[in-house]
N, C-alpha and C positions, 0 to 999 in steps of 0.2 A: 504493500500500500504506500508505505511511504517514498519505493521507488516510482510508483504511476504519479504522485502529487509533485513529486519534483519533476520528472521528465515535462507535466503538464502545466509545471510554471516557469520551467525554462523555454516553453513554446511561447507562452503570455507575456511572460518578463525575460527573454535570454540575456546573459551575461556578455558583456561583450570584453574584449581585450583592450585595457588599460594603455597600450599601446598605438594599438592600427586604428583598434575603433572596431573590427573584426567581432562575427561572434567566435564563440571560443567551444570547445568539443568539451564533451565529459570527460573530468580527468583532467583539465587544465584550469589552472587559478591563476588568477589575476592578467597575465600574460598569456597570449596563443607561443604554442609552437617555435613558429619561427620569430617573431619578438625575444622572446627569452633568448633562442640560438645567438641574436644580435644585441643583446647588449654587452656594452662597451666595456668587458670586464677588465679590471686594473690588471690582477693578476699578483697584485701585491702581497704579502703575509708582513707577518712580526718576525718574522727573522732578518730580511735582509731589510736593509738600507733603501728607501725610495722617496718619489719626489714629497710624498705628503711630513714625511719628517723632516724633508730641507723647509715647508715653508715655516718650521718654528726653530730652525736653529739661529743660537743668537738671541733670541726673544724670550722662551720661557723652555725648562731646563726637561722636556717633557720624556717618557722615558721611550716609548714608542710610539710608532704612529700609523692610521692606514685606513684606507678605502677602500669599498669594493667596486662603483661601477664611476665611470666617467663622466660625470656631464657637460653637456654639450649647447651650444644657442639652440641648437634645433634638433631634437631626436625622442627617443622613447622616454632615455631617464628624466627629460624635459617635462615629458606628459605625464610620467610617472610622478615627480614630484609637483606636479600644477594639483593635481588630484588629492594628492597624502595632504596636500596644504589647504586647498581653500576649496575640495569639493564634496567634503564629509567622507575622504574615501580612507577614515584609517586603518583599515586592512591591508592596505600597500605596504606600511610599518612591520606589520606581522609577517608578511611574507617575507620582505628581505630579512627580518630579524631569522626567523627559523631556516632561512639558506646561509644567509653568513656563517649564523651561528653553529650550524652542524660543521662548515669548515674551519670553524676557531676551536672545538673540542681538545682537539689535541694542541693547539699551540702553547709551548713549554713558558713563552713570554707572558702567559695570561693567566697560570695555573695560580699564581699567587694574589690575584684581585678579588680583594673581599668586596667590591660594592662597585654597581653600575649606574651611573648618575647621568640622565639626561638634560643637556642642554634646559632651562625652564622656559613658559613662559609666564609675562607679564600677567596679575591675574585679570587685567580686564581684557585683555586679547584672549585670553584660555575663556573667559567667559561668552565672548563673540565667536571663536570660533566652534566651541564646547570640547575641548581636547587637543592636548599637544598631539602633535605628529611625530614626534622622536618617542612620544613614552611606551607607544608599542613596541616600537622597534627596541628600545632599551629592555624592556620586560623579556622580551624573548631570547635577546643576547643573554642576558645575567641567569637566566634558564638552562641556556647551553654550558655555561661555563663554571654554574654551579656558585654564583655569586649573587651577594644580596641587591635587588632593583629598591635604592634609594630615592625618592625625588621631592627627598623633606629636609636635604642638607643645604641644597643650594636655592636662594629666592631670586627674583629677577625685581628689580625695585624701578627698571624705568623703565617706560612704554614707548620704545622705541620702535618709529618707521622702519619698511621694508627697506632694505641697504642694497637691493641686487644690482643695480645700476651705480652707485655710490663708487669710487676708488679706492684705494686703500689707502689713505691718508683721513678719508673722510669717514670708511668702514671705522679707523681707529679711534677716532676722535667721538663717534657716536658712539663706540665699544664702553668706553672705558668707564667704571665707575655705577654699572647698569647694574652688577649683583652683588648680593651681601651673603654671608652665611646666615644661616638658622641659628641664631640663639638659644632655640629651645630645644636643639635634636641633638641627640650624643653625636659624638667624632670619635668612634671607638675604630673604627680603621686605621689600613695606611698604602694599601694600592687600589686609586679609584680609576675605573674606566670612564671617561668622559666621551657620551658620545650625542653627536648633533645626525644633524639630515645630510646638508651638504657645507662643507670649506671651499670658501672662495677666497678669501687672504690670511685666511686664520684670527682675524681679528676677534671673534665671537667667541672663539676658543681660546684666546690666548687672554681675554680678559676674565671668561668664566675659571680657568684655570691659576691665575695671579689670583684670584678671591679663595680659592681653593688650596692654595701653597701659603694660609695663613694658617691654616693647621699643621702643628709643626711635624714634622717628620714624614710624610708623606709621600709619597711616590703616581706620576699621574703616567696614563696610555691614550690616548687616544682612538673616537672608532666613527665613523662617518659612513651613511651608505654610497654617499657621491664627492667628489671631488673635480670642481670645473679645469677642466682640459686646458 
């Protein structure tokens, strides 16, 4: 029964691919097929040395770094993230969280992160849009990797405008001074995974991260589903 009620409301309502626009076959989430074949995968892990760790050398002393798919002006991870962001589609989150995540299981660099900590946001933005877009995704990493999903350490205290078009001069200058810690939540850790949606200068990260290296002794990673090309 409950096969015939889904076949009969994916004729009514089909699912389409988050990608093309495509409908998509049984057996496939969020992405068809060949969408997924084409995304723009970094290819990157925690072991070796890559570009998302150059863009915070120098800046803040962070101990790893890394992304999974590419973004681009124009392409899937584009639509994929138009969607996670402003079109109620937080199941986009889930998804990359639970791919990443099955390929972070084994990484030796991650084995010691007690806590995954999502990017925040401001709470009248969380309340417009009714949900961060990173907290799934953080939920489902800290699931894989057997660490606690915190996102009562870190506050966002200013309500700051979309920065996508912004430089990095101006990304930093709007970055800085946005978050505070919790005053009321223990700091019983000391390797937190900080992870956002996408890095474009690292400015979001390297200010959420200088708020976060107030607690003393600490060790931070970094984890992004996108990184602009």
């Amino acid at each position: 029964m409950a096969k015939i009620l889904n076949d009969i409301n994916n004729i009514l309502l089909p699912e389409v691919c988050f990608g093309c626009n495509t409908q998509i076959t049984r057996g496939e989430r969020i992405l068809c097929a060949v969408c997924r074949h084409e995304l723009p995968l970094t290819d990157y892990n925690y072991t070796d040395q890559n570009t998302v760790d150059h863009i915070f050398y120098g800046r803040i002393p962070i101990n790893k770094a890394m992304s999974f798919v590419f973004f681009t002006k124009n392409g899937i991870v584009k639509n994929l993230m138009h969607y996670l962001k402003y079109k109620n589609q937080e199941q986009i989150g889930g998804f990359f969280g639970d791919w990443i995540g099955a390929s972070l299981q084994e990484e030796k660099t991650l084995k010691n992160v007690d806590v995954v900590v999502p990017i925040p946001l401001h709470p009248k933005k969380k309340k417009k849009r009714g949900y961060n877009q990173v907290a799934l995704f953080a939920e489902r990493i800290a699931q894989s990797i057997n660490a606690e999903y915190r996102d009562d350490i870190l506050l966002k205290v200013v309500n700051t405008k979309t920065q996508t078009k912004k430089d990095r001069q101006l990304r930093w200058e709007n970055a800085k001074d946005i978050f505070q810690l919790n005053v009321h939540t223990k700091k019983d850790f000391t390797h937190v995974l900080l992870v956002d949606d996408v890095i474009t200068t690292g400015a979001t990260i390297e200010a959420a991260a200088q708020t976060l290296f107030k607690i003393e002794g600490i060790c931070i990673s970094v984890l992004s589903i996108a990184v602009v090309a």
